[in-house]
N, C-alpha and C positions, 0 to 999 in steps of 0.2 A: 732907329727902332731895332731892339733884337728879336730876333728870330729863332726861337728855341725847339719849333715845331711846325709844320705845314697847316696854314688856314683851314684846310678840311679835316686834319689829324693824321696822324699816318694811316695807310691802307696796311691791312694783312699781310702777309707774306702769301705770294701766289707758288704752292706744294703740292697742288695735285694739277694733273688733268684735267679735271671737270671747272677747278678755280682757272686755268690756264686760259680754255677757251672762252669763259666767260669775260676775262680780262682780256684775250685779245678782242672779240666781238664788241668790246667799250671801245677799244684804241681803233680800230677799224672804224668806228660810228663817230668817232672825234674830228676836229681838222685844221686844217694848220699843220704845221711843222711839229717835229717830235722831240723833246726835251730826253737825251742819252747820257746814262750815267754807270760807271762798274764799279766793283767791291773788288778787289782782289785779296789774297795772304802773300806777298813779296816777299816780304821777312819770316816767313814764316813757311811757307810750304815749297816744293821745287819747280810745281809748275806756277804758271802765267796765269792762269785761268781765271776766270770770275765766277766769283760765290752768289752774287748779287748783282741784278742789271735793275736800275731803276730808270721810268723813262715816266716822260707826263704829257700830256696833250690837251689842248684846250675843248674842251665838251666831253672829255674823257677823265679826268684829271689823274691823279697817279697812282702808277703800277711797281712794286714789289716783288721782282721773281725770281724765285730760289732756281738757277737749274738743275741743280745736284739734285734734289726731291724728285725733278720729272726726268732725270736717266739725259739730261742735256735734247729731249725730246720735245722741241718748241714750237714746230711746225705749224701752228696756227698762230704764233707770235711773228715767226720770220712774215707770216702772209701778210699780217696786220701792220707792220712796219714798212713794207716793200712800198717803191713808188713815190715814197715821201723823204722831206727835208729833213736831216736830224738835226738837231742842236747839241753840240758836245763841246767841253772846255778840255781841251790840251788832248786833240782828239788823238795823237798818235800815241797814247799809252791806252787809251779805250780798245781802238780798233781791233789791234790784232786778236785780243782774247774774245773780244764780238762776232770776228770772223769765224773763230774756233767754234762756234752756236751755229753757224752759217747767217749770222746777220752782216749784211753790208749795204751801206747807204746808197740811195740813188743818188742823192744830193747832201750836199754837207754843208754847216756854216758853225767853224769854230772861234767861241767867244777870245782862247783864250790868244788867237792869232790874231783876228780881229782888234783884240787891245793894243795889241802890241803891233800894229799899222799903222791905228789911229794915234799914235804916240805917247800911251799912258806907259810912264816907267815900271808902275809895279802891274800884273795883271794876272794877280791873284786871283779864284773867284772870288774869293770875300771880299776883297780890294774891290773889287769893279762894281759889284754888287751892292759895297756902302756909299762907293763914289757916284756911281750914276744911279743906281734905283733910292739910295736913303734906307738902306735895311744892313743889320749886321748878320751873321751867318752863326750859329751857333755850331764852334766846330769842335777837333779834339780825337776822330776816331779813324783818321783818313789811314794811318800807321798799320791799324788793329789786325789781329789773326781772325779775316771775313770765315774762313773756312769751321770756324765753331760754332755750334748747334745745340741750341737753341741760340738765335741771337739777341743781345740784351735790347729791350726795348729804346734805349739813350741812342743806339748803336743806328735803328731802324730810323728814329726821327731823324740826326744827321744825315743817314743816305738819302732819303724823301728829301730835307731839304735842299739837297745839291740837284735837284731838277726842279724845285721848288718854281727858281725866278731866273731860269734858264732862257724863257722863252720872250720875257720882258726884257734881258738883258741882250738878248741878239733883235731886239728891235730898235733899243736903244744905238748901240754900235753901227746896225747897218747905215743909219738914218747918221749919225756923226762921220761914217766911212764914206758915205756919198757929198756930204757937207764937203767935205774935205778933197772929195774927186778922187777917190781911194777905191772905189767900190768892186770897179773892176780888177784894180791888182788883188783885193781879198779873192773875190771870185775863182780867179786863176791860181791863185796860192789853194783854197780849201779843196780846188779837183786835182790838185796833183796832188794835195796831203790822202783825197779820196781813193785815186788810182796808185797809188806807188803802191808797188811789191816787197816786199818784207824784204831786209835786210838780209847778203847772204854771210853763212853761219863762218865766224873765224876761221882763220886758219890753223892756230896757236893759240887758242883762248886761254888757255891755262899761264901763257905769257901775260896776263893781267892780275894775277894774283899782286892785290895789293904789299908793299913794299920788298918785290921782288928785285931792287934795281940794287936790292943788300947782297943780295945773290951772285959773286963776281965771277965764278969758273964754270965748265961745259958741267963737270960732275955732279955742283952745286943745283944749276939749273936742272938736270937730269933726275933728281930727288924732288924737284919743285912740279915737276912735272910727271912723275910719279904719283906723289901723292896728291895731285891735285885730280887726275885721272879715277885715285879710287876713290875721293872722296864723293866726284862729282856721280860715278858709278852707284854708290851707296845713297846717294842723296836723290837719286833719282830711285831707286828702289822703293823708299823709305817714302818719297813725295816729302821731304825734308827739305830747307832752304839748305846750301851746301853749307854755308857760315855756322849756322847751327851743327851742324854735324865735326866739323873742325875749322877753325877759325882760319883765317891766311899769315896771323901771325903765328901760326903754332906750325902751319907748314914749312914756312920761310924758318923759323928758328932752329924745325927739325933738321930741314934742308944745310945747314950752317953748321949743326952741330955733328952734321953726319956717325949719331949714335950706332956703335958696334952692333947691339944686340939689345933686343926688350929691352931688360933692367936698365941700360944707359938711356933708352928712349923712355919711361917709366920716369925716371929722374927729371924730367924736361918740366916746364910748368904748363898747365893743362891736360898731359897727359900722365901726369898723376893721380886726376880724377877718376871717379869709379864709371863712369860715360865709356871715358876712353878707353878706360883697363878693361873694360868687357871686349872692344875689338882690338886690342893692341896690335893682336896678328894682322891685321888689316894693313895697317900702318909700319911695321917692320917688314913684310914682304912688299910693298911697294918703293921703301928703302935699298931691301935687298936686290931689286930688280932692277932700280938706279944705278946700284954699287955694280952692280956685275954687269953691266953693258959695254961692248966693244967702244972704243973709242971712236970708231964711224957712228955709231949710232946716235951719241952722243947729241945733243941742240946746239944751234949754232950761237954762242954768246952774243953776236951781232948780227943780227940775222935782217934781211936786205926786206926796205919797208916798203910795201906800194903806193907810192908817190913821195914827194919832197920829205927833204929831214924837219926837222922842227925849226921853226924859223930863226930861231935863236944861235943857230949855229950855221947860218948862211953865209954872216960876213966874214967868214975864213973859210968857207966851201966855195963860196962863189960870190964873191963881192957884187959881182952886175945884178946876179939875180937879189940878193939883199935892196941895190937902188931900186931896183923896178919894183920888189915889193910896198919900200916904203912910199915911192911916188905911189902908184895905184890907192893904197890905204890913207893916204892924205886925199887925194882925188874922190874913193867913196866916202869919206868922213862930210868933204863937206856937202855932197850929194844928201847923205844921209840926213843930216842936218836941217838943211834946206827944207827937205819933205818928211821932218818930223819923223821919223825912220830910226830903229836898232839898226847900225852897220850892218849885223850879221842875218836882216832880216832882208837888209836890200840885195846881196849876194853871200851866197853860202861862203864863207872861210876857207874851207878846203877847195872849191875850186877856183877864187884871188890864188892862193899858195899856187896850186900846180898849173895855173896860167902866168903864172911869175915866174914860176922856177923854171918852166920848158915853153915860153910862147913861142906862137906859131913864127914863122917865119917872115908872112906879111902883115903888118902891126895897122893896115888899116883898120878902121871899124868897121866896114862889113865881113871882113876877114875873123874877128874880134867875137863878133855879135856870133858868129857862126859856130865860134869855138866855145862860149856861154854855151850855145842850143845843145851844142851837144855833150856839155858837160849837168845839161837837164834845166837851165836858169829860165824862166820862164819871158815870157814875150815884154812885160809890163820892165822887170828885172835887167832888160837888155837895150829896152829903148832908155832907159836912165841912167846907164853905165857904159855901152859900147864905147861912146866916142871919147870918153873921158879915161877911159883903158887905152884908148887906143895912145890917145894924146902922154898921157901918163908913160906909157911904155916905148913913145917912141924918143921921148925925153930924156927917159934912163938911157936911153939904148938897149940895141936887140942882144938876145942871147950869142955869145961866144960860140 
């Protein structure tokens, strides 16, 4: 059955204070766990933020709140949330912009990790949502610039329905997750996806500019990283996505083409446009500030990565560590397998790599298990992998 709009219709959009508290004093008076859903502009504006938080509750049903209308002033919404379950799919893109409100869960349960426990390949919400509840998601606007006002009513019914059948769909899962003797590893997965601390901020983020790797000299990189400083400057000014404001291939080409002055940069394609020609200056003196840097200043073209190289270039850096890679990844494959498991759900990636490339010295498993805990692997993730690390690695052989 499609689902084009929420059995009750959409609710208003909650824009004042007086709609605020009235909406929180429904979700307050509701009960059960709390169906959490965000609007963001990604593509379109520089911050993170949410435009739109929908969330739904059973004896309450659903809320619509603008916070830009109330000045991000929710304070009777945080109270009415507090103390409860939320339900959210693919909850680490929600959170951080939630926290930015001061909303954070006491208790968490995410559908869309959930799925992907219980061993369903795709785990979509629409996916999960036609496969176990029997309903299709009427979608289409997940992409959109939320930050525009008035919002289209098509726009409204899509958010509502993404908490629509949130709370039916984590009863389903839990009740398949315990079938399964899973329940506990969700558990312990949804409180440390609850507790983790936000990611700390690069070191070189500008070293991401997409197809930088065309970029082959310090000078080159030095223009790359100029201009991506002012764009990011300007785009944060502007509350602009930076890509809008200049794209990464218009930086990398300028970076490349290392144009003398305006008119050779003018000449480039995009910044031909009459966008660009209004700031050109912009963009030739962060040229210019590339061009005239001491050669100590300079970026390092190879600059030394925190932890293991890419695995790929193992078996001529260090052949042991290459064996001990691929035994351990045959060893969780068929772990993974077994228990109906994403590989990379049973253990994070990145720490298999840097327990490959540098393991501890004693390759028991309690020694094993110990270096999981503190590379953050959780208790469920270490009793089903320890000893088969350990085994795996001592196979290879230890590090050189």
């Amino acid at each position: 059955m499609l689902l084009t709009e929420p059995a009750e219709g959409t609710p208003d959009v909650v824009e004042t204070f007086e709609a605020l508290r009235e909406a929180s004093s429904a979700l307050a008076a509701g009960h059960g766990p709390i169906a959490v859903d965000t609007e963001r502009a990604s593509g379109y504006r520089y911050s993170q933020r949410a435009y739109l938080v929908q969330v739904r509750r059973e004896g309450s049903g659903s809320v619509l709140l603008d916070p830009v209308a109330v000045d991000d002033r929710i304070d009777p919404f945080i109270d009415a949330l507090a103390d409860t379950e939320w339900v959210l799919h693919a909850a680490s893109q929600d959170l951080p912009c939630l926290a930015e409100l001061g909303l954070r869960p006491a208790r968490l349960f995410d559908t869309e990790l959930a799925g992907r426990l219980a061993g369903f390949e795709r785990v979509a919400l629409g996916t999960l949502v036609e496969l176990l509840l029997g309903y299709r998601l009427e979608k289409g606007h997940g992409a959109a610039d939320w930050s525009r006002r008035p919002l289209p009513q098509d726009w409204l019914d899509y958010a509502a329905l993404d908490v629509e059948l949130l709370i039916p769909l984590r009863d389903v899962l839990e009740a398949e997750l315990a079938e399964q003797g899973k329940l506990e590893w969700a558990l312990e997965e949804f409180e440390a996806l609850r507790v983790a601390p936000p990611p700390p901020p690069r070191a070189e983020p500008w070293r991401r500019t997409s197809g930088i790797h065309r970029v082959r000299n310090a000078r080159g990189l030095a223009a790359v990283r100029s201009l991506w400083e002012a764009r990011d400057s300007l785009a944060r000014q502007r509350d602009i996505a930076p890509g809008r404001v200049l794209p990464d291939t218009s930086i990398v080409q300028a970076a490349m083409a290392a144009p003398a002055d305006e008119e050779a940069l003018l000449a480039l394609p995009v910044f031909r446009g009459r966008a660009q020609r209004r700031i050109v200056d912009v963009w030739a003196r962060a040229l210019r500030t590339a061009a005239e840097l001491p050669k100590s200043d300079l970026p390092d073209p190879s600059p030394p990565h925190d932890g293991p190289p890419p695995p790929n270039r193992w078996a001529d850096r260090d052949p042991a560590a290459a064996a001990r890679l691929a035994a351990v990844r045959a060893g969780l494959a068929t772990i993974a397998e077994a228990n109906r498991l994403p590989i990379e759900n049973l253990l994070q990636p990145d720490l298999v790599r840097r327990t490959c490339w540098r393991p501890p010295a004693n390759l028991d498993a309690g020694t094993i298990a110990e270096t999981l805990r503190a590379g953050s692997a959780r208790e469920w993730q270490i009793a089903l992998t320890a000893d088969a690390l350990s085994k795996a690695l001592n196979g290879a052989g230890p590090a050189e």
